[in-house]
C-alpha positions as CSV (number, residue, x, y, z in Angstrom):
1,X,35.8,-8.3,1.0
2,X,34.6,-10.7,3.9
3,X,31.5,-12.6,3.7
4,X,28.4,-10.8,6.1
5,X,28.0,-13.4,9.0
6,X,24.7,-14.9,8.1
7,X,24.1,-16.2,11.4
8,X,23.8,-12.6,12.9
9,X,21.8,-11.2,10.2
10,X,18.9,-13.7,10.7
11,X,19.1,-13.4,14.4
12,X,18.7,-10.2,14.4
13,X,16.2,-9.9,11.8
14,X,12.7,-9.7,13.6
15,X,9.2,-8.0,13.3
16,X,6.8,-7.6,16.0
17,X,3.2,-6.1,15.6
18,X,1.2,-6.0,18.0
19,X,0.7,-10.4,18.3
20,X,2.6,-10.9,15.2
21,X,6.0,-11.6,15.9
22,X,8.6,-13.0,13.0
23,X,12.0,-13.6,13.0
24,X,15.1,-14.5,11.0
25,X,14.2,-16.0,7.4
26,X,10.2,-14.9,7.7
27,X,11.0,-11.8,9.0
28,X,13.1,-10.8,6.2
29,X,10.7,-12.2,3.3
30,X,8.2,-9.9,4.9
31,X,10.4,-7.4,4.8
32,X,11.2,-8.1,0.8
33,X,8.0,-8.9,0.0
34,X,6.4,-5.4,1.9
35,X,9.0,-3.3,-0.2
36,X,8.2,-5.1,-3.5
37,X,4.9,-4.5,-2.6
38,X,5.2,-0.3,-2.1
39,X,7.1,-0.3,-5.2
40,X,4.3,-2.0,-7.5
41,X,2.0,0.5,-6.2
42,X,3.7,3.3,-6.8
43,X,4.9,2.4,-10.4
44,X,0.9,1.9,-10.9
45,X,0.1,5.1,-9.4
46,X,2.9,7.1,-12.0
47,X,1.2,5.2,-14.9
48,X,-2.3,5.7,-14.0
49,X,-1.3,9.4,-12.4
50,X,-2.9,11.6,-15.6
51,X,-6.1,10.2,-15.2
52,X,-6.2,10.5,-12.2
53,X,-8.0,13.8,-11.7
54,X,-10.7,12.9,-14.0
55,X,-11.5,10.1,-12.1
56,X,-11.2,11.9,-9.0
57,X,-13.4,14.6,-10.7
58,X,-15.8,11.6,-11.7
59,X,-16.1,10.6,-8.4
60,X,-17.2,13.5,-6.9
61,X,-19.8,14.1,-9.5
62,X,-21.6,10.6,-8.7
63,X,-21.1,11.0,-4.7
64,X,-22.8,14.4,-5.1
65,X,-25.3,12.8,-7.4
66,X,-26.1,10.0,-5.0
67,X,-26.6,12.5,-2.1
68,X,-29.8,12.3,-0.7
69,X,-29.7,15.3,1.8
70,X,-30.3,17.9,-0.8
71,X,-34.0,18.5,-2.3
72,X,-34.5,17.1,-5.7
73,X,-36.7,18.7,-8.6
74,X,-39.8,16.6,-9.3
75,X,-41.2,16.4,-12.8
């Protein structure tokens, strides 16, 4: 198997954002570094994912507690 000509990869390796422009060795650390990135959060989302509707469920609770458009009872 033949070596992958280095020289080509990084030149046309490149990431432009709006005025954020990267190429060759940063480009592709971004690159790495945005997949390892995707992959943390979605391992943490399958571990946390059964609790997840009870927090969900939690949250709403308090939000509709905090709301202060609706009347209140006064003791």
């Amino acid at each position: 198997m033949a070596a992958p000509a280095l020289a080509r990869i990084l030149r046309a390796s490149q990431i432009r954002y709006r005025g954020f422009r990267a190429r060759g060795v940063p480009a592709i650390l971004i690159g790495v570094s945005g997949i390892v990135l995707t992959a943390g959060t979605v391992r943490a989302l399958a571990v946390a994912a059964p609790s997840l509707a009870e927090a969900l469920r939690e949250a709403t609770k308090l939000v509709d507690a905090m709301r202060t458009d609706r009347p209140r009872l006064r003791a």
